[in-house]
C-alpha positions as CSV (number, residue, x, y, z in Angstrom):
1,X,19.8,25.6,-11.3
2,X,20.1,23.2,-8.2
3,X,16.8,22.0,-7.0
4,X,17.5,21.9,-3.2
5,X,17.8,24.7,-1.1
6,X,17.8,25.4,2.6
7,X,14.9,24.4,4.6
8,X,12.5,27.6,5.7
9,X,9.1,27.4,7.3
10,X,6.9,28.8,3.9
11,X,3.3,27.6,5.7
12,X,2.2,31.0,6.1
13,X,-1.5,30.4,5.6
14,X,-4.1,27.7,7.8
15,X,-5.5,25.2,5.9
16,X,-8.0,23.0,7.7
17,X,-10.4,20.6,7.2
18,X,-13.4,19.6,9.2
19,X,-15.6,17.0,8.4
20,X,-18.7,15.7,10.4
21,X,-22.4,14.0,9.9
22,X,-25.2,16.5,10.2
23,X,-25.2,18.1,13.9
24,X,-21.8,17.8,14.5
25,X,-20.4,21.1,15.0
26,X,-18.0,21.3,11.7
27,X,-20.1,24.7,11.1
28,X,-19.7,26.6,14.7
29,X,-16.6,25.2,15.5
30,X,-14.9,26.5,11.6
31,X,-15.9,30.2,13.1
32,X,-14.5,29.5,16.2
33,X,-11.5,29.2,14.5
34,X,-12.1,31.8,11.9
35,X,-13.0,34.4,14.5
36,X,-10.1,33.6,16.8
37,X,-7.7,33.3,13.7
38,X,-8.3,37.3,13.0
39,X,-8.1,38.0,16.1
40,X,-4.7,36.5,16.4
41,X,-3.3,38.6,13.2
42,X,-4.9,41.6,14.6
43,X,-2.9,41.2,18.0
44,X,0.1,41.1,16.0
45,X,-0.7,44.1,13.3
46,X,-1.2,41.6,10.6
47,X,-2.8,43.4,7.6
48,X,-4.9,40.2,6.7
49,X,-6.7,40.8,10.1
50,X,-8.5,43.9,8.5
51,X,-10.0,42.2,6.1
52,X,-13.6,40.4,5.8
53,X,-14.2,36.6,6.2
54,X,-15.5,34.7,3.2
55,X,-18.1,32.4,3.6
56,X,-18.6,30.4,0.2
57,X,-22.2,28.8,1.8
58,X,-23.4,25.6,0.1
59,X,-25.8,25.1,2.9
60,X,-27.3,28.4,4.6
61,X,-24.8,28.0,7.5
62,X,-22.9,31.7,7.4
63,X,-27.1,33.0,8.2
64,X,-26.7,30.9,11.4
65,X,-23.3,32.5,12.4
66,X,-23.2,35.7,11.5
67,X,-24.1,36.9,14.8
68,X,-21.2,35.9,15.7
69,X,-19.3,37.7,13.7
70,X,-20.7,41.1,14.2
71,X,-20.0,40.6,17.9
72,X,-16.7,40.1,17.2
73,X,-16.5,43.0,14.9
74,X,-15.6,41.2,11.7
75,X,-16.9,42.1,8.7
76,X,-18.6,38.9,7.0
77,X,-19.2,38.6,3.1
78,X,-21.0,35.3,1.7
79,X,-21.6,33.6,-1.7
80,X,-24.5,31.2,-1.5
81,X,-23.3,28.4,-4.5
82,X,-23.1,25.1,-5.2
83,X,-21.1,25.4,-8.6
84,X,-17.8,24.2,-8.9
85,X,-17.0,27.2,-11.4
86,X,-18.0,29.8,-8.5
87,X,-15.6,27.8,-5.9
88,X,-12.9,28.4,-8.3
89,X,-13.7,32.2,-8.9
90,X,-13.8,32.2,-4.9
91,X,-10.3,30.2,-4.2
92,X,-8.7,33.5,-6.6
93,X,-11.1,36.5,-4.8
94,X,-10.5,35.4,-1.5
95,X,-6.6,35.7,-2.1
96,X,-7.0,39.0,-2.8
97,X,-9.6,40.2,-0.4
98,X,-10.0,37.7,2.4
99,X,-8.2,37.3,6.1
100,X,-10.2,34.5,6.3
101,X,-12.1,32.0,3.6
102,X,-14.6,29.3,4.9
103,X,-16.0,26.6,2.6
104,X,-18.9,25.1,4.2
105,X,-19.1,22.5,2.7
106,X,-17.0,21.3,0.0
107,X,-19.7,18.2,-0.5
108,X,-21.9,20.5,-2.8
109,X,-19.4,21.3,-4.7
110,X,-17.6,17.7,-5.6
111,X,-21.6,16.3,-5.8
112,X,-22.4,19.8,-8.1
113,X,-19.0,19.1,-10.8
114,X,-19.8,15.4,-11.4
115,X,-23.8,15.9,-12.1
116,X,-22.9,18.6,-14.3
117,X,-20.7,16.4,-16.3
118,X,-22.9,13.7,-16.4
119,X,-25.8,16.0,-18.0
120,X,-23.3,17.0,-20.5
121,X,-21.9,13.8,-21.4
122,X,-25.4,12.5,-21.5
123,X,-24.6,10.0,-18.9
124,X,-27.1,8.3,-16.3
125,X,-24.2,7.0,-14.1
126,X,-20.1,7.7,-14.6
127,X,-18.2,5.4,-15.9
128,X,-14.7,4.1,-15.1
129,X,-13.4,6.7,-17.9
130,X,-14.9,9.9,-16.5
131,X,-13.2,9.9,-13.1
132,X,-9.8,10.8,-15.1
133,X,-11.4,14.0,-16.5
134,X,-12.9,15.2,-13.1
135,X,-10.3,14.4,-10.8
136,X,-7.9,16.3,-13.0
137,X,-10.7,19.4,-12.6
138,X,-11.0,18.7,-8.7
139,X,-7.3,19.2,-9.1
140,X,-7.8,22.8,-9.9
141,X,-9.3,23.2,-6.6
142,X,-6.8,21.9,-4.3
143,X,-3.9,23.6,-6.1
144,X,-6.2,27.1,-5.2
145,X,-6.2,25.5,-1.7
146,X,-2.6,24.4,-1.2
147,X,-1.0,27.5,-3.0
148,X,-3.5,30.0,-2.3
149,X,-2.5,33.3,0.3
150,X,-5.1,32.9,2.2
151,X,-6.3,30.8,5.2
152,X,-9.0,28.7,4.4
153,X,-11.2,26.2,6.6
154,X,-12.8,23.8,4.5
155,X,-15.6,21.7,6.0
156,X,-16.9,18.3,4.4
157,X,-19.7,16.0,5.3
158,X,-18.7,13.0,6.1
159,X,-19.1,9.1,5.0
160,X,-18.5,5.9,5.9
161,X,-15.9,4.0,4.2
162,X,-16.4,0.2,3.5
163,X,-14.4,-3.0,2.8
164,X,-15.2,-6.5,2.0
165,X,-13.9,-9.5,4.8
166,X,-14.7,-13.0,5.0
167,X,-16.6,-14.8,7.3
168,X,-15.5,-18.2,9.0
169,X,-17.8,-20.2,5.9
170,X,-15.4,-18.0,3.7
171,X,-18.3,-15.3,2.6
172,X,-17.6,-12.3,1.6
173,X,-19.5,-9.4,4.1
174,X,-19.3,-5.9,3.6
175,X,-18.1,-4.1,7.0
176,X,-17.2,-0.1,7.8
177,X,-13.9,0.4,8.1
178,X,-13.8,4.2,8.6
179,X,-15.2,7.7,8.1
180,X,-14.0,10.3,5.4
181,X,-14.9,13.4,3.5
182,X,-17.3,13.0,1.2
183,X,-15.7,14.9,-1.7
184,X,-12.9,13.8,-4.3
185,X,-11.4,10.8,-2.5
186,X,-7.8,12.7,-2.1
187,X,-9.4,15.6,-0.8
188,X,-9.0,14.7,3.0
189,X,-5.4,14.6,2.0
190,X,-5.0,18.1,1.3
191,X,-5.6,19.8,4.6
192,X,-2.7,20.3,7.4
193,X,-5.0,19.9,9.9
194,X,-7.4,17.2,9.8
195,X,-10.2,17.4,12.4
196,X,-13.5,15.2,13.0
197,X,-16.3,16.3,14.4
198,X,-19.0,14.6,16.4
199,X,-22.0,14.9,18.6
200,X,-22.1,12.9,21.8
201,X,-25.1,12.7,24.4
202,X,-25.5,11.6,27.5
203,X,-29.1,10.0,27.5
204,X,-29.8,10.0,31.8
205,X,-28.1,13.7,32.6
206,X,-29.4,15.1,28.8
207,X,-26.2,16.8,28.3
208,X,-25.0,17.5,24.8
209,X,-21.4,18.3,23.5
210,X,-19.3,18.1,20.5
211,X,-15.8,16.6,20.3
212,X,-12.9,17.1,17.7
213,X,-10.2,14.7,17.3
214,X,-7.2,15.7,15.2
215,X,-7.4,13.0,12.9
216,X,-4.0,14.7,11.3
217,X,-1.5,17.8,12.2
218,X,1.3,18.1,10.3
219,X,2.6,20.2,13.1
220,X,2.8,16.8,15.0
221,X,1.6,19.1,17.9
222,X,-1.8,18.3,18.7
223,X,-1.9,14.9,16.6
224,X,-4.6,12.6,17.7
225,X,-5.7,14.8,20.8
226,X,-9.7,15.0,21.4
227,X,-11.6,18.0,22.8
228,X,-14.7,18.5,24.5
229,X,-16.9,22.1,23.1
230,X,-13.4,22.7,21.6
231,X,-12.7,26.6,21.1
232,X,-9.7,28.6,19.0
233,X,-7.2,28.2,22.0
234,X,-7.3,24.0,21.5
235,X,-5.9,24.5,17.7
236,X,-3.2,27.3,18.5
237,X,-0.1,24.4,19.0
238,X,-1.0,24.3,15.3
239,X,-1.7,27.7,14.4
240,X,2.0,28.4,16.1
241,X,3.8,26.9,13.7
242,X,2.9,28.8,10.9
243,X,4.6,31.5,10.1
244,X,1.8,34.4,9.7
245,X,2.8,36.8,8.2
246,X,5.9,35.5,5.8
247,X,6.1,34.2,2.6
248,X,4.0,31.1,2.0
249,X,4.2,28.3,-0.5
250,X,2.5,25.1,-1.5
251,X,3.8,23.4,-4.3
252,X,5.3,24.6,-7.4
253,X,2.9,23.7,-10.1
254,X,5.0,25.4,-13.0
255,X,7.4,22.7,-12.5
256,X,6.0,19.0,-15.0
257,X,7.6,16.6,-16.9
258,X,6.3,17.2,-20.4
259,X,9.5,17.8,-21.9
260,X,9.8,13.6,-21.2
261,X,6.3,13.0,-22.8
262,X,6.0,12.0,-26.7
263,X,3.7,14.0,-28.7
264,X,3.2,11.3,-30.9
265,X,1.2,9.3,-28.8
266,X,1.8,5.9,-26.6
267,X,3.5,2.8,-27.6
268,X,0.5,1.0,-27.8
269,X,-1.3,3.8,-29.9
270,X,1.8,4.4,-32.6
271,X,1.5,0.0,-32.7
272,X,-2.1,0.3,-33.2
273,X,-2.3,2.9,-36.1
274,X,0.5,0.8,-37.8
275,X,-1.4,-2.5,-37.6
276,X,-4.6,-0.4,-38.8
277,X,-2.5,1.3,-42.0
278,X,-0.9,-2.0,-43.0
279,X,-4.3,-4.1,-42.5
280,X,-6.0,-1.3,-45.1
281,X,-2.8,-1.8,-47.7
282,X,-3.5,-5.3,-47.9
283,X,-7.7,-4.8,-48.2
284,X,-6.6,-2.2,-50.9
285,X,-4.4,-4.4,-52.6
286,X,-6.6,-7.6,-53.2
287,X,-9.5,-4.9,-54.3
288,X,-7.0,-4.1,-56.6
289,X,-6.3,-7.1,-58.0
290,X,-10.1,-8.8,-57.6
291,X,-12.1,-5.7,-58.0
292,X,-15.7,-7.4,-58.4
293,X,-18.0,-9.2,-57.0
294,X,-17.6,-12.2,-59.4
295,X,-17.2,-16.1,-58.8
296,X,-13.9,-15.5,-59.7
297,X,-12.7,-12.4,-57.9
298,X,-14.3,-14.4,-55.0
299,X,-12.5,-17.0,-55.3
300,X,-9.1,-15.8,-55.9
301,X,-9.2,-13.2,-53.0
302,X,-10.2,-16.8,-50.8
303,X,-7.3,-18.2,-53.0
304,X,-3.8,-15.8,-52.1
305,X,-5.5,-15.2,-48.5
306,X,-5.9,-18.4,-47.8
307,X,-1.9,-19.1,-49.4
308,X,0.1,-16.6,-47.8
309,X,-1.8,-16.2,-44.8
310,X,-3.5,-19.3,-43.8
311,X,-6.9,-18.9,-43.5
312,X,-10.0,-17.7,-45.1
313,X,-11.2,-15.2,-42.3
314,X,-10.4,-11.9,-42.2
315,X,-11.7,-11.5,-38.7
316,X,-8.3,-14.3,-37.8
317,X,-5.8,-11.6,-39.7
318,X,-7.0,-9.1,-37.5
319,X,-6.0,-11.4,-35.3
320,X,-2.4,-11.0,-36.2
321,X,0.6,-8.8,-34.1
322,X,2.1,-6.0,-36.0
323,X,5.1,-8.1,-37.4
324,X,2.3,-11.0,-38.7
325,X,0.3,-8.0,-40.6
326,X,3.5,-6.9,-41.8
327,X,5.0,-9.3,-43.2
328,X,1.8,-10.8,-44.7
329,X,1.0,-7.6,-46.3
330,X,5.1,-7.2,-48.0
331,X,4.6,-11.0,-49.4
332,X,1.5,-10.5,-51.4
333,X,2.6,-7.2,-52.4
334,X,5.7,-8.9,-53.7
335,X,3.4,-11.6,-55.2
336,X,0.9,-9.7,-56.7
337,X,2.7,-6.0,-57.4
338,X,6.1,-8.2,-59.0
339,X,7.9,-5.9,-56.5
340,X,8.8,-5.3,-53.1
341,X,6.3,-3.4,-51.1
342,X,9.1,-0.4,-50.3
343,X,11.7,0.5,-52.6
344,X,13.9,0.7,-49.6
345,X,12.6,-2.7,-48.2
346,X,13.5,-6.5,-49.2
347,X,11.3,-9.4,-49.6
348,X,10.4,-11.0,-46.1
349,X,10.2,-14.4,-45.7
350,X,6.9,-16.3,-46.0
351,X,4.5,-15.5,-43.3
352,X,4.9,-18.6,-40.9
353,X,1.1,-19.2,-39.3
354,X,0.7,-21.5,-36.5
């Protein structure tokens, strides 16, 4: 089956991200959009636009908003979590029974997966190791999120993001080099609009607003624009694009390359258990010909070792490649057995050791 086809427009569903510092506005300004987003389908008979708006709350904002909500007649249903399980569960419920999902914020749960891994693996702080195993959980997540039938706003807190420059004396100084959302690192990624949030103030009038610049829109339509209070009308150049309404879809996770994957391990691994296997045949076979503990055991093990492979310290033949152990292990089989080490096998020359 051909894996190309004709191009259609299969973003049916929003998917946005807002990140912010405390005070921002991701909070008021993700209803603003869900609000104006169900009104939207209902103005077109979208059956979505009957249903309620999720709020998965990490952080008491849908008590704060709700208000909102009721003026606007929209039912609102919330989950007050921090668990990475329950954001799961709620990814698959709100497909089902959501117009609208809001995940406020997605902080909690990123912060909640990796301490609960770390009291289970007994750990103190991750190590280099762990991050495999939990970003391929996180991954879970965003596959709900790109895939899902549902709109979903996601909001993140957000961080600075650092990098290390030399000085004119040639030190090394640690400087900001950006903000992101503090979650998985390829989290920010995943939205298709990207938006940042901040407070401004001005200190001799006292007035107070928010801004959000589109840090991303895949729509290209509203890419890099900034707004003042902003409200659902400044996002619709986005929300036009989609096609609400029609079929929608993300990525096709069914599709992998396993097929191309051996089941019996890595290179390095099958090397490793080979080197391991023949560096036990040859421990066997000197027990088996110098069993005890005697002078002379002793000093006949030192004796054929120290012959055929050229030194008298086991930790150096560990030392050895695969081909070394090999070959080391078929001469003194050969020397002490009177035979080749494999009936299918020859003699190998004398182990050569530099």
């Amino acid at each position: 089956m051909a894996l190309f086809k004709k191009a259609e427009n299969t973003q049916a569903y929003l998917k946005a991200g807002f990140l912010g510092f405390a005070g921002d506005g991701k909070t008021y300004t993700a209803t603003n959009l869900a609000i104006g987003l169900v009104e939207l389908m209902r103005q077109r008979g979208l059956e979505a636009g009957d249903k309620p708006v999720f709020f998965l709350d990490s952080e008491t904002g849908s008590d704060w908003v709700a208000p909102r909500f009721k003026a606007a007649d929209i039912e609102l249903q919330t989950a007050k979590t921090r668990a990475f399980t329950d954001l799961l569960a709620a990814m698959r419920e709100a497909e089902k029974g959501a117009s609208v999902m809001i995940i406020d914020s997605i902080s909690h749960f990123w912060r909640e997966l990796c301490d609960a891994y770390a009291r289970r693996r007994n750990r103190t702080r991750l190590q280099f190791q762990d991050w495999a195993y939990l970003k391929a959980e996180w991954q879970k997540f965003t596959d709900l999120y790109i895939n899902g039938k549902c709109h979903c706003v996601m909001c993140g807190r957000a961080g600075y993001e650092y990098d290390y420059f030399e000085d004119d004396d040639g030190k090394k100084e640690l400087h900001k080099t950006g903000i992101k959302m503090r979650a998985e690192t390829e989290t920010g990624y995943e939205p298709s609009i990207l938006v940042l949030m901040a407070k401004h103030r001005d200190m001799e009038s006292g007035e107070t607003w928010r801004t959000a610049q589109v840090l991303k829109d895949r729509a290209a339509r509203i890419d890099g624009l900034v707004f003042k209070n902003p409200t659902f009308k400044d996002f619709t150049p986005h929300i036009d694009y989609l096609n609400l309404g029609g079929e929608h879809l993300g990525i096709d996770t069914t599709r992998n390359s396993d097929a191309i994957i051996s089941t019996e391990g890595t290179e390095y691994q099958v090397i490793k258990l080979q080197k391991e296997i023949a560096l036990e045949e040859i421990l066997e076979l000197l027990k088996k010909h110098f069993p005890s503990q005697s002078a002379d055991d002793k000093s006949g093990r030192q004796a054929i070792l120290e012959q055929y492979a050229g030194t008298l310290s086991w930790k150096k033949v560990e030392t050895f490649d695969l081909e070394m152990v090999k070959a080391l292990r078929d001469q003194l089989w050969m020397a002490l057995e009177k035979h080749p080490h494999n009936s299918n096998e020859t003699a190998q020359p004398k182990l050569e050791v530099n």
